[in-house]
C-alpha positions in Angstrom: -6.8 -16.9 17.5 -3.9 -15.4 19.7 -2.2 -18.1 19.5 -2.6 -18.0 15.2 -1.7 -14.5 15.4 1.7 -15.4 17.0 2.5 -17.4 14.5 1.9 -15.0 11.5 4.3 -12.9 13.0 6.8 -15.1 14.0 7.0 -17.3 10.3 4.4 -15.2 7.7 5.5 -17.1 5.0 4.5 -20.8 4.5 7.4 -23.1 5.9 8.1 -25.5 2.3 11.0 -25.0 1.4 12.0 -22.1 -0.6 13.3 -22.3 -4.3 17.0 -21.5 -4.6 16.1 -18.1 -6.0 14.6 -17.0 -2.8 17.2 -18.4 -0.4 19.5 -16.2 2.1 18.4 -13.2 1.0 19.1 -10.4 4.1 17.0 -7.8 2.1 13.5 -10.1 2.3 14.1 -10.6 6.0 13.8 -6.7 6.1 10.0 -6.8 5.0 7.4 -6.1 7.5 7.3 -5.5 11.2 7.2 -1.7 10.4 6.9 0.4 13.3 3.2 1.6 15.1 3.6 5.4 15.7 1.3 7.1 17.6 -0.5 10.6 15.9 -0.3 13.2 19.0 -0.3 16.9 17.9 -2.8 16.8 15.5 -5.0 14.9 17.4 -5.5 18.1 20.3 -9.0 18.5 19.4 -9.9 14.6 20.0 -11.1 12.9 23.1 -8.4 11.9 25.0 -9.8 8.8 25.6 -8.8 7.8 21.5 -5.7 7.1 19.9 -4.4 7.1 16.8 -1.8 5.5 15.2 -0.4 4.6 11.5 1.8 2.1 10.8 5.1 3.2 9.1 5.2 1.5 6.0 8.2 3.6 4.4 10.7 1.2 7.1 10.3 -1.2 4.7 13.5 -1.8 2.2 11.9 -0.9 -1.2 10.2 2.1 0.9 6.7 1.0 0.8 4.0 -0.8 2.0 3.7 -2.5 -1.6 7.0 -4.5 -0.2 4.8 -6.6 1.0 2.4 -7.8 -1.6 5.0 -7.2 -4.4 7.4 -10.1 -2.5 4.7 -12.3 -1.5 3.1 -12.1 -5.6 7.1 -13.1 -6.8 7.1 -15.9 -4.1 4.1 -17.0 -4.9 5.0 -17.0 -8.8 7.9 -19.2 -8.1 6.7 -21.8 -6.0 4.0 -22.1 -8.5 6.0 -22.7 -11.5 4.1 -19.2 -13.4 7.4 -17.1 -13.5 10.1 -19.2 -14.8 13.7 -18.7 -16.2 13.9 -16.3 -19.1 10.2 -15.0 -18.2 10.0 -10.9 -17.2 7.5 -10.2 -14.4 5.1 -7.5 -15.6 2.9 -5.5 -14.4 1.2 -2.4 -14.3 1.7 0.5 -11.5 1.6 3.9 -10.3 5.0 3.8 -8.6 5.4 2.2 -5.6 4.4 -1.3 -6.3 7.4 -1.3 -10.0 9.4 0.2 -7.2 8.8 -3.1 -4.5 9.2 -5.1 -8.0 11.9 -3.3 -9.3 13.3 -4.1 -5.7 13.3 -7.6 -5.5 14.2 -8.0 -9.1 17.0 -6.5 -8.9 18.1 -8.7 -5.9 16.8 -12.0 -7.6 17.8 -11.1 -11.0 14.1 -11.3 -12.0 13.5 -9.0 -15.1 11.2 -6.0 -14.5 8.5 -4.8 -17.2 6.3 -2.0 -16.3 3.1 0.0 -17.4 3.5 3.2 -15.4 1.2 6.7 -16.3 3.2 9.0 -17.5 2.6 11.6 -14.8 4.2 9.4 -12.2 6.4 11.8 -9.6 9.7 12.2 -11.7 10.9 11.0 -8.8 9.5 7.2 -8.9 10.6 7.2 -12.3 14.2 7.7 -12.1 14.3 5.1 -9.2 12.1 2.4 -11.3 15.3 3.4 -13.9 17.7 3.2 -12.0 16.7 -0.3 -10.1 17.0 -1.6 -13.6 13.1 -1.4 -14.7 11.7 -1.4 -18.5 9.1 1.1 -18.4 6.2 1.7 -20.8 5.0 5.6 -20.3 1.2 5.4 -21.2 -0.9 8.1 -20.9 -1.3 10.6 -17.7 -5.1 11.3 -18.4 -5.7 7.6 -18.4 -4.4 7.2 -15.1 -3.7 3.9 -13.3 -6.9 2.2 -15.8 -4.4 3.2 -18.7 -1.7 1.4 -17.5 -4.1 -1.6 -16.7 -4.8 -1.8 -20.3 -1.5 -2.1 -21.9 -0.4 -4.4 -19.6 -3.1 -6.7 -20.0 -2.1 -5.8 -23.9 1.6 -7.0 -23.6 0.4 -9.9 -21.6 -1.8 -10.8 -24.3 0.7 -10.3 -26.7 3.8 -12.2 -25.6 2.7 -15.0 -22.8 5.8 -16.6 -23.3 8.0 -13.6 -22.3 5.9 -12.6 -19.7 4.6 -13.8 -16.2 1.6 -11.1 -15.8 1.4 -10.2 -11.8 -1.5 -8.4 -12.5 -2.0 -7.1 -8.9 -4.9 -5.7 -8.5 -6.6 -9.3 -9.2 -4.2 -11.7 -7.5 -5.1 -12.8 -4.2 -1.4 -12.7 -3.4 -1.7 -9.0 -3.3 -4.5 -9.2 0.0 -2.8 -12.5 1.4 0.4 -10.6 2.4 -1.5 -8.1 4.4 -3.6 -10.9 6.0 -0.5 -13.3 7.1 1.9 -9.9 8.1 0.1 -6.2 8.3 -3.1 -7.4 10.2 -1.1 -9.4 12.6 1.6 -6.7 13.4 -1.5 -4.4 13.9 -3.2 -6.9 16.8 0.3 -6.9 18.1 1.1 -3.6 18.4 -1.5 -2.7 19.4 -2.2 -5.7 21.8 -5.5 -6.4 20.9 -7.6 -3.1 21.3 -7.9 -1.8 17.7 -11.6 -1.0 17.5 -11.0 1.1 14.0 -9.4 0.4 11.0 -8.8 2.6 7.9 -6.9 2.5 4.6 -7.1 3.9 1.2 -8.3 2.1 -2.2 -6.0 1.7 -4.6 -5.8 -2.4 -5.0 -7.5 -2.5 -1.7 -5.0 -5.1 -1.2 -4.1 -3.5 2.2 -8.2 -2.9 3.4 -9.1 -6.8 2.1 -6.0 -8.7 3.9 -5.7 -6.4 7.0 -9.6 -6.4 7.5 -10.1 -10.1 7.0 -7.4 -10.8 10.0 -8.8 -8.4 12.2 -12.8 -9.7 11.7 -11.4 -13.2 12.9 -9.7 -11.7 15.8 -12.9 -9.4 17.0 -16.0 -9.0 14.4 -16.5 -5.7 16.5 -13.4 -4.0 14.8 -14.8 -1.5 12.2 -13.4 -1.3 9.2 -13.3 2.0 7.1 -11.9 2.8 3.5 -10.9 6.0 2.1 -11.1 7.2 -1.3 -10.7 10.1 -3.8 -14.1 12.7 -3.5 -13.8 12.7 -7.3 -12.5 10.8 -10.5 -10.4 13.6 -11.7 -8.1 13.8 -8.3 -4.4 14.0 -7.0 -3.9 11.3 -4.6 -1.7 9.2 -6.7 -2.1 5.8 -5.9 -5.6 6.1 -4.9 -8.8 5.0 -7.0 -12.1 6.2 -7.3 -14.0 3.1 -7.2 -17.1 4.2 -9.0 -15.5 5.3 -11.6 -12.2 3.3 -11.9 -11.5 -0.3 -13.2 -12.7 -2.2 -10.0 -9.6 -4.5 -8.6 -10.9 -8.5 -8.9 -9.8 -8.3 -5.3 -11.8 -5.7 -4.1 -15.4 -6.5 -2.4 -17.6 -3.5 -1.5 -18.8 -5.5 1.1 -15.6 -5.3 3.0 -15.3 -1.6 4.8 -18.5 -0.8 7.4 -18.1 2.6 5.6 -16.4 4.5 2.7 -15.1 8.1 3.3 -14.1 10.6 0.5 -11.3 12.8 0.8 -10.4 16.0 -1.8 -7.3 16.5 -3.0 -6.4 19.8 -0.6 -7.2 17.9 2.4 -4.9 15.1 1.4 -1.9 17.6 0.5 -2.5 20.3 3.3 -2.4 17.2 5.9 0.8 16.6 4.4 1.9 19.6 5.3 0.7 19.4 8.8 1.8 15.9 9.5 5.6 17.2 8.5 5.6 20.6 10.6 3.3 19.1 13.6 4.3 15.5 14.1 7.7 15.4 12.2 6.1 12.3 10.2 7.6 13.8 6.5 5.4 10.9 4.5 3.4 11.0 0.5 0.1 12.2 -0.6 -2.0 8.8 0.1 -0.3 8.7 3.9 -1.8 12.1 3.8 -5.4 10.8 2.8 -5.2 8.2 5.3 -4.6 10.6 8.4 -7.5 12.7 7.0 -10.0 9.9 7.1 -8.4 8.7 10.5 -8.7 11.6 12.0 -12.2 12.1 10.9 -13.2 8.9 12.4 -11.2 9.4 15.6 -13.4 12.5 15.8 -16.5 10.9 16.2 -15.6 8.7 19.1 -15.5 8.7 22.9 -12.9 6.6 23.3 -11.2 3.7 21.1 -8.2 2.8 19.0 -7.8 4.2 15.3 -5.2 2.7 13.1 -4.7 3.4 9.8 -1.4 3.0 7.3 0.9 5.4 5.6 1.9 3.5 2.9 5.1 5.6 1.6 7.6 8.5 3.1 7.6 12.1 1.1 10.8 11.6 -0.4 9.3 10.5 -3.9 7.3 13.6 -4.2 9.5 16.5 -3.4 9.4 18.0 -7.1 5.8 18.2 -6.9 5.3 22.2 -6.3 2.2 22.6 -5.0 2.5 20.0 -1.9 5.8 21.3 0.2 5.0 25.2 -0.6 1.2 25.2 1.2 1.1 26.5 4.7 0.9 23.5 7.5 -3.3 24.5 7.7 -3.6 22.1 11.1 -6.5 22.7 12.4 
């Protein structure tokens, strides 16, 4: 397996050769091999004998761990013959994957369509416009399930304009974390993960990452996080009872599923800025809560977990930035 692993990392993509749309491009060599950084300060109150460390997703060149799966779904499209000349990729998001899109589209001169709810961070919006994006606002109180619907709508509507990614059931979403996050993460971490969390939102990140670390050591446990209720602020995350389940997603995967509110997400925020200098988004923020939480249970071991964006994209948000650091 070691030797498999090696090989991930060193050529992640498969080796046929790549369509002249996907050739010499110095912006998709930039994807992946984000840095490990270790969580220190607000970890005083666990054993010593633990660590705990997030990958830094926001290294990536669109800003987000949805680099990843957004390239590897294009790539995937092309070699495939799905998403042809003329055709606009669509999809629907809640930010950061029409952002990784928007992204590569731009650099490919793929045409963007997006479903995005209309309370997406001002922020995200005004980069998915001015990367170039079509965006269709649908409605806030619908959420991410809202944005589902009209895309599956125009995809119905116009097949001939429009390769439908549809990531939350393309397998290309999960595969990108299986050939290129879980890897990095046995790397970095040479071998001794014995914990593994990350939020639901595709679950593309839990179902890749998870299926390369079971084939490296069974042992490794695998938990997901999610929002404690349906009506919740962790953009980008999904309440799984109650949300349009992913065709990726298999409740199987994760050992365990923890649920995190709302204020612990945004006052970890908070304290991950003022205590470790990490300055990352309200999901990273969710992850470090349930990391933590598992990190407190142990003796000793190795927690990892991901903080898929930086903080940058929710600045205008202000109820995040003006709460007191709360670390306890």
């Amino acid at each position: 397996m070691a030797a498999q692993v090696k090989e991930m990392i060193i050529n992640p993509m498969p080796s046929a050769a790549a369509p002249p749309i996907l050739e010499g491009m110095a912006l998709l060599e930039a994807i992946g091999h984000t840095p490990l950084l270790p969580l220190r300060r607000v970890t005083k109150r666990i054993s010593p004998a633990v660590k705990v460390y997030a990958k830094a997703e926001w290294f990536n060149p669109g800003g987000s761990v949805k680099d990843r799966p957004a390239f590897n779904i294009i790539r995937t499209a092309v070699f495939e013959g799905k998403l042809l000349p003329g055709m606009r990729l669509l999809d629907s998001t809640s930010g950061n994957m029409g952002i990784a899109y928007a992204t590569f589209g731009a650099a490919l001169d793929i045409p963007i369509t997006l479903a995005v709810p209309a309370n997406a961070s001002p922020e995200r919006i005004a980069i998915l416009r001015a990367l170039g994006a079509q965006l269709v606002l649908t409605d806030a109180l619908e959420g991410s399930d809202g944005a589902i619907r009209e895309a599956h709508r125009l995809a119905a509507e116009r097949p001939d304009l429009y390769y439908y990614a549809n990531q939350y059931d393309n397998p290309a979403n999960w595969e990108a974390h299986y050939t290129t996050t879980g890897p990095e993460i046995i790397a970095q971490t040479g071998g001794t993960i014995t914990h593994f969390v990350a939020g639901l939102g595709t679950s593309g990140t839990l179902t890749g990452v998870s299926r390369a670390l079971r084939e490296f050591n069974p042992e490794i446990q695998i938990i997901a996080a999610q929002p404690d209720s349906p009506f919740h602020g962790l953009e980008g995350l999904k309440h799984m009872p109650t949300a349009i389940q992913p065709g990726i997603f298999d409740p199987s995967t994760p050992d365990r599923t923890l649920e995190i509110s709302t204020e612990e997400a945004f006052e970890m925020v908070g304290c991950l800025a003022r205590e470790e200098g990490y300055f990352v988004g309200i999901s990273s923020g969710a992850a470090a809560v349930a990391a933590l939480q598992v990190a407190s249970e142990l003796e000793s071991g190795v927690v990892v977990t991901v903080f898929p964006d930086a903080g940058y994209k929710y600045l205008s948000d202000p109820h995040l930035w003006t709460q007191e650091s709360g670390c306890r």
